[in-house]
N, C-alpha and C positions, 0 to 999 in steps of 0.2 A: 635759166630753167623755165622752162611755158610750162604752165599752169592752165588747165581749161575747167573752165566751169560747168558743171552740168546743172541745167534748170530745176529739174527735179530729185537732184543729189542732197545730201545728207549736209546739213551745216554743223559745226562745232563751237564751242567756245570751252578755252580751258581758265579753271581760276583757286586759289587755294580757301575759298571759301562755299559755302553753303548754303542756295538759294532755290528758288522755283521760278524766277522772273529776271530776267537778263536785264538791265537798264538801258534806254538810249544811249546813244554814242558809246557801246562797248564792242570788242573788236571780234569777230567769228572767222569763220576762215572752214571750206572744205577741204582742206589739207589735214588731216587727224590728227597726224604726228608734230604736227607744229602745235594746236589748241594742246595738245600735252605736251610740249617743251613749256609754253607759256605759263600752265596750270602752277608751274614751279618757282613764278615770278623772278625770272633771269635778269638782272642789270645788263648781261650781252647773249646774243643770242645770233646768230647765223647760218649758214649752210653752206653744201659745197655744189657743184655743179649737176653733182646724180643725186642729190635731195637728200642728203644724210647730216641732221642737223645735230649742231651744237653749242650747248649753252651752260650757264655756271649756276644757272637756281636748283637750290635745298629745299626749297619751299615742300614741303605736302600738296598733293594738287587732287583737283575733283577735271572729269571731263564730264558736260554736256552735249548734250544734242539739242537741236534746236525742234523743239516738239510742235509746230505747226507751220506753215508752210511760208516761204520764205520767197520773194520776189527781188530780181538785184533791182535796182534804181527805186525801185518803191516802197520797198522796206529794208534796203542795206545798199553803200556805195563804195566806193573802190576808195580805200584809206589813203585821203592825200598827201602825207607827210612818210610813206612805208619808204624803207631803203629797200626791201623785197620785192620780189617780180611782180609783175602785174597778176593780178587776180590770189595773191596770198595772200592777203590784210584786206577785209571788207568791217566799214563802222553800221551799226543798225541806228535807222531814222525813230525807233520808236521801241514801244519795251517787247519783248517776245517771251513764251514761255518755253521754258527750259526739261527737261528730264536729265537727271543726273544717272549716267552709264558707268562710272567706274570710278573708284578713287585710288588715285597712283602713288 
């Protein structure tokens, strides 16, 4: 599946917990529906070739937004251990701040 990135697009990060500040090396992705499969924290987790994922987490989850502005290589890198297409798994070099958009 290609995946494109847009510069000025919306980052996400999903997590079943309750913060205002994302930590270093944690995973965001402008893929929406993925940062909320994740929020659920899945032991497996996957997709199919038209982007319809699934996964086995119970978890409670929160989705964020990534509330300031986001640069790839200079403040987030393309996650080098993802078994997922390129441009679906990016880790942040440093902490960002967060807005919490919906709890799932």
């Amino acid at each position: 599946m290609k995946i494109v990135i847009q510069p000025d697009g919306v980052w996400y990060h999903g997590s079943n917990m309750i913060f205002s500040e994302l930590r270093t090396n944690s995973t965001i992705t402008q893929w929406k529906e993925l940062a909320e499969a994740f929020s659920h924290k899945p032991s497996c987790l996957g997709y199919d070739d038209n982007g319809v994922i699934f996964h086995n987490g119970t978890e409670k989850g929160y989705l964020y937004v990534i509330d300031e502005p986001v640069v790839v290589e200079s403040d987030v890198y393309q996650h080098p251990r993802t078994t997922m297409d390129e441009n679906a798994e990016f880790l942040t070099k440093r902490p960002l701040k967060v807005k919490l958009i919906c709890e799932l």
